[in-house]
N, C-alpha and C positions, 0 to 999 in steps of 0.2 A: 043741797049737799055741795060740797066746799069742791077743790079738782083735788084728786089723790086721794080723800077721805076712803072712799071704798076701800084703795088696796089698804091703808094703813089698817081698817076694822077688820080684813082679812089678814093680813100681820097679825094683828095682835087674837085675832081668835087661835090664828094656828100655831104661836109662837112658842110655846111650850112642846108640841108637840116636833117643831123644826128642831127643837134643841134636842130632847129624842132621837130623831130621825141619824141627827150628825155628831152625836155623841161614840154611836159604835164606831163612823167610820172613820173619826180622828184617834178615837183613844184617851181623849180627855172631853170631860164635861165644859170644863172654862174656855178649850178652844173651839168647841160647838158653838154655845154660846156667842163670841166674838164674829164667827162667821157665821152667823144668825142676824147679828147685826150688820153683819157688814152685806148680806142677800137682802137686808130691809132698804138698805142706801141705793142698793140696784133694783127693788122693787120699786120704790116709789120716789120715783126722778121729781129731780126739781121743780118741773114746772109740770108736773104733773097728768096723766092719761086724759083725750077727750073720752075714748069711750073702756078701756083697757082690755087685757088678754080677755079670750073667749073661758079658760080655767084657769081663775086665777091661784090659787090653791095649788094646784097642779102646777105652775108655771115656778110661784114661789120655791115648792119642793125641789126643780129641778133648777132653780137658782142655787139654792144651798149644798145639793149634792155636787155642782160642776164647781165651786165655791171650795166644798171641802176636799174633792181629787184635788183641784190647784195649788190648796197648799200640801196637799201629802207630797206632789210632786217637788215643789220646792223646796218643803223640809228633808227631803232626801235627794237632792242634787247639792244641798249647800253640805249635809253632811257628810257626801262623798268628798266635795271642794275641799273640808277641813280633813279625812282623813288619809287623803290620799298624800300618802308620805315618798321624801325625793330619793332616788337610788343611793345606799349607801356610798357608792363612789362619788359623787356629786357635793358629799358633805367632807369639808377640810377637817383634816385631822389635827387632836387639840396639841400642840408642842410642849413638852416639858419646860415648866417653871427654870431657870436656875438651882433651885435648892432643891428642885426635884431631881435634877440631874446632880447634884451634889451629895444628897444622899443614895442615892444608885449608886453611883463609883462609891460611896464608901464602903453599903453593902459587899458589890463585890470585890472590894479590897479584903475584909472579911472574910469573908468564903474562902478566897485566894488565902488568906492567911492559915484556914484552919485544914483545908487541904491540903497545905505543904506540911503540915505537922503527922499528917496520916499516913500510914506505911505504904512503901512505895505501890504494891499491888492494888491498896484500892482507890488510891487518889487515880491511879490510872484507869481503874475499873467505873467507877464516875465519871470521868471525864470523857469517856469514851460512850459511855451508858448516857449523861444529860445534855452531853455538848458536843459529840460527835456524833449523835443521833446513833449509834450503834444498837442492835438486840442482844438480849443477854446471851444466848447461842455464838454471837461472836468475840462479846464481848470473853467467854467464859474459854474457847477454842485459843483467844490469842495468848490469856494468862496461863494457859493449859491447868485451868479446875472445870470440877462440873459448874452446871449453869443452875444450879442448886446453891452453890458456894457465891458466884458471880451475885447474886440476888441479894443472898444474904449479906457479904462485903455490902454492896451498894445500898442497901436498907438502912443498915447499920447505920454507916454515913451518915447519910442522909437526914437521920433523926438524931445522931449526935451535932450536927450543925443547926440543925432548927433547934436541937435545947439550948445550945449556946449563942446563937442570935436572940432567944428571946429572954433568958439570963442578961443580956448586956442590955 
């Protein structure tokens, strides 16, 4: 008998069964498999055992099992690497195009134009409500209506300009 002949007929009698054995604790059959192979390359060294393990059966199995922890460990250290994402402060924020800033101002050129067309109390009552950060309670105290009226005004608006933004 040849050197390494032994472990290779103990490979191959148990080889079905290793795939088995590291089947559950990868989660895939193919990557069992592959580390089946790759405990047969570290069972049976190049130049071969003079007399080899005392079990070798035993010795193989716990080839494969330290085989397949090493790469659970490494498939989940690189999947951390990939998703660990960088502080959003960290990431540059993207700067408006030209014609992105060109159509902005026109929008609110827009806007500007359709609120000067609105009677004075609710262009006021807007501007106070979306741009002054005001609450309808103050807003409604400073125009002296309820904050019923204040709502209503500012609703109105509000949906008469988005009809007429997307009319144009």
């Amino acid at each position: 008998m040849k050197k390494g002949e032994g472990q290779y007929r103990v490979y191959l009698a148990h080889r079905a069964a290793l795939i088995d054995y590291a089947a559950p604790i990868l989660g895939s059959r193919e990557t069992a498999e592959d580390i089946v192979q790759e405990a047969f390359l570290k069972f049976v060294p190049a130049r071969g055992w003079s007399d080899g393990p005392a079990q070798p059966a035993a010795y193989l199995y716990r080839i494969v099992r330290n085989l397949s922890l090493d790469f659970l460990r490494r498939k989940k250290l690189e999947s951390r690497e990939l998703t660990d994402e960088v502080p959003y402060w960290t990431v540059p924020r993207s700067e408006a195009t030209p014609e992105q800033r060109a159509l902005f101002s026109d929008d609110i050129r827009r806007v500007s134009a359709m609120l000067a067309e609105m009677p004075v109390e609710t262009r006021i009552a807007v501007e106070m409500h979306r741009f002054g950060g005001c609450k309808l309670e103050e807003v409604a105290a400073h125009l002296g209506i309820s904050v019923a009226t204040a709502h209503r005004m500012i609703h109105t608006a509000l949906v008469e300009i988005a009809r007429r933004i997307g009319r144009e």
